[in-house]
N, C-alpha and C positions, 0 to 999 in steps of 0.2 A: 504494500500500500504506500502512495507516494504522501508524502504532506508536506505545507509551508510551501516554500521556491518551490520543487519536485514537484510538484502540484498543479505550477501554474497559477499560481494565488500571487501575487505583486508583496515583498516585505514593504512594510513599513515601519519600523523601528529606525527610532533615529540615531540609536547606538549600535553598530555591528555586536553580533554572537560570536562567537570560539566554544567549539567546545573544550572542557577542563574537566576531568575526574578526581576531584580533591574531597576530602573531608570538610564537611562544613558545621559549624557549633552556634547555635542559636541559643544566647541568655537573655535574661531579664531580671533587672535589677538586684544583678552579681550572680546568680543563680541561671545552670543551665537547664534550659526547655526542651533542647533537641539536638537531636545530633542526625547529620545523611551525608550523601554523597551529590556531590556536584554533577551535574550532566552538560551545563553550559553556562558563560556569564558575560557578562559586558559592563560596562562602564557604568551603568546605573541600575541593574539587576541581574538575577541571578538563578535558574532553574534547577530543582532538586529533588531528590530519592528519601523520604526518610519514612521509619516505620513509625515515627510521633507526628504524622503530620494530621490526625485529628484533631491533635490539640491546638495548632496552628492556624486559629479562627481568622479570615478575610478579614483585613484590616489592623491587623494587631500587629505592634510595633514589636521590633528587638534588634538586640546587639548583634551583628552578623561576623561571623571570623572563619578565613577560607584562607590555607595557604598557596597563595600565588605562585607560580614559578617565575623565576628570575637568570637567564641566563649573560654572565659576563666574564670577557677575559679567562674562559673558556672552565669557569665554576658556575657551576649549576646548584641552586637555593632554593629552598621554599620564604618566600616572605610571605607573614602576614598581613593578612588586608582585614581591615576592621571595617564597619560601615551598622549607622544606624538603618535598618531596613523593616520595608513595611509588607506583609503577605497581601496577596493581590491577586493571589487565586493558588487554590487548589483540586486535586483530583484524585479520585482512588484509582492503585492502580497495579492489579494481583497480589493485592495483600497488602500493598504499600500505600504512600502517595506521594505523587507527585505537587511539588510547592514551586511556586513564581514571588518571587519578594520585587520589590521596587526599592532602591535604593536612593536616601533620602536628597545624598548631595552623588558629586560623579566622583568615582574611585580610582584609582592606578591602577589597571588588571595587569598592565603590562603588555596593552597595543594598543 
């Protein structure tokens, strides 16, 4: 099944995707809520895998930390990337869900 571009549907995001399979950690107010895996991120948001995403109610704010990769001078890093971010939708998805955060300001992904 094609979707998105493959599809023939026109993107319209104003920030490019990458995909990124990173651990990502979702707190709130110093206390973690969730924890998943990355499937793609951009500049002001960031799509994901996690098996807490019921709790993840549309619209609720948190602390987002995903470590980015950074390569230079031929060493490779994970940096962390911090960002307040807002869910903006979710989905079930075999057991799991899938989470869409919106990111409050624009972040470094690293392109």
């Amino acid at each position: 099944m094609k979707i998105g571009v493959d599809a023939g549907i026109r993107e319209r995001r104003k920030y490019p995707r990458r995909t990124l399979f990173r651990a990502i950690t979702l707190s709130e107010g110093g206390l973690e809520v969730a924890r998943g895996r990355t499937l793609n991120i951009s500049r002001r948001g960031a799509y994901f895998i996690s098996s807490a995403g019921e709790e993840l109610d549309v619209s609720r704010r948190f602390r987002a930390e995903i470590g980015v990769p950074r390569h230079t001078e031929g060493i490779f890093t994970l940096v962390p990337v911090v960002a307040r971010a807002t869910v903006c939708r979710r989905e079930k998805l075999n057991g799991e869900w899938g989470v869409a955060l919106y990111f409050q300001l624009e972040v470094d992904v690293g392109f």
